[in-house]
C-alpha positions in Angstrom: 40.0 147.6 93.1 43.8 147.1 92.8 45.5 147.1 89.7 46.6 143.9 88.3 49.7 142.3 89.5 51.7 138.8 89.1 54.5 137.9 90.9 56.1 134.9 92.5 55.4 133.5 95.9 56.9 132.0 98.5 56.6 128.7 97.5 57.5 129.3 93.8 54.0 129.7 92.8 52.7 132.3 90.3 50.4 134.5 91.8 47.7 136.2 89.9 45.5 138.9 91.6 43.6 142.7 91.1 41.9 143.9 88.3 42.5 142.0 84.8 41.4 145.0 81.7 42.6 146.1 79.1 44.8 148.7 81.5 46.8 146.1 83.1 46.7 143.3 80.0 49.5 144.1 78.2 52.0 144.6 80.9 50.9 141.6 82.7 51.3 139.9 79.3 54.8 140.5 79.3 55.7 139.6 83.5 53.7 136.3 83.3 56.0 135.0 80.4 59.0 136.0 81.9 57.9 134.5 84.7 57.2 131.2 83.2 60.5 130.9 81.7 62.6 131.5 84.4 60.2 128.8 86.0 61.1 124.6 86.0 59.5 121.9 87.2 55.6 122.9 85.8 53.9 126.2 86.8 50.9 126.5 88.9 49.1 129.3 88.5 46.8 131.0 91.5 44.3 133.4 90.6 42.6 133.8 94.2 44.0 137.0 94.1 41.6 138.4 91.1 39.3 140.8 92.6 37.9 141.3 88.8 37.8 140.4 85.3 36.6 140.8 81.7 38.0 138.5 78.7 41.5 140.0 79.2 41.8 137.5 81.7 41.0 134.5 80.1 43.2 135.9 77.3 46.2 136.2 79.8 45.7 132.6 80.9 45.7 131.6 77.3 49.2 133.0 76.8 50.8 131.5 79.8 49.4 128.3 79.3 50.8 129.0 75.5 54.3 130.3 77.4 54.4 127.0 79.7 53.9 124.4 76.9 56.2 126.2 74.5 58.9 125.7 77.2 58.2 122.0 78.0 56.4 122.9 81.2 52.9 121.6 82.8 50.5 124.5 84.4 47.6 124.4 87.1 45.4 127.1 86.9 44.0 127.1 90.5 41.7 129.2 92.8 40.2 130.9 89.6 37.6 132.9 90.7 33.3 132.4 90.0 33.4 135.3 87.4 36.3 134.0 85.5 34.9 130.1 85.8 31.5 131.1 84.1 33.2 133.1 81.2 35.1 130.3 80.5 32.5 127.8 80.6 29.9 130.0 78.2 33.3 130.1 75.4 34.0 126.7 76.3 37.5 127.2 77.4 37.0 125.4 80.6 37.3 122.2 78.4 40.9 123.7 77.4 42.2 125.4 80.5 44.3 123.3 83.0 42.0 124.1 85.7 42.5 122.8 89.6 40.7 123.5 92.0 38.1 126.7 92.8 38.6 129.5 94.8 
């Protein structure tokens, strides 16, 4: 497993990917929201990348969706993976997440 990461791609995309615990939670926290602001135009999200994931990463998509609305912005959260679609449907977030389409 790789530790979690998220960074911009090419396209100007956020990409989400590793391991989403309580290790990585906090600093992710921080480099998504920066991240978002610096963003314009709406923020999609891709979380192909997430080779695993507890409710840390549901909580981390709560913040940045949180981040992108509190700075006028639209997100897609895209490519989320099985494990994270299944925790979010048994807490019912999948009613409240902007999810796109499945990885």
């Amino acid at each position: 497993m790789s530790e979690g990461r998220i960074e911009r791609g090419g396209n100007g995309e956020l990409r989400l990917s590793g391991e989403l615990d309580h290790r990585s939670g906090a600093a992710l926290r921080e480099q998504g929201r920066a991240l978002i602001q610096a963003s314009s135009g709406g923020v999609r999200l891709d979380c192909s990348g997430v080779e695993r994931s507890n409710s840390v990463g549901l909580s981390l998509l709560l913040s940045f969706m949180r981040d992108a609305r509190a700075g006028g912005q639209a997100m897609q959260v895209v490519g989320l993976p099985q494990e994270m679609r299944d925790i979010a449907k048994v807490s019912g977030l999948d009613e409240i997440l902007p999810l796109g389409e499945q990885a």
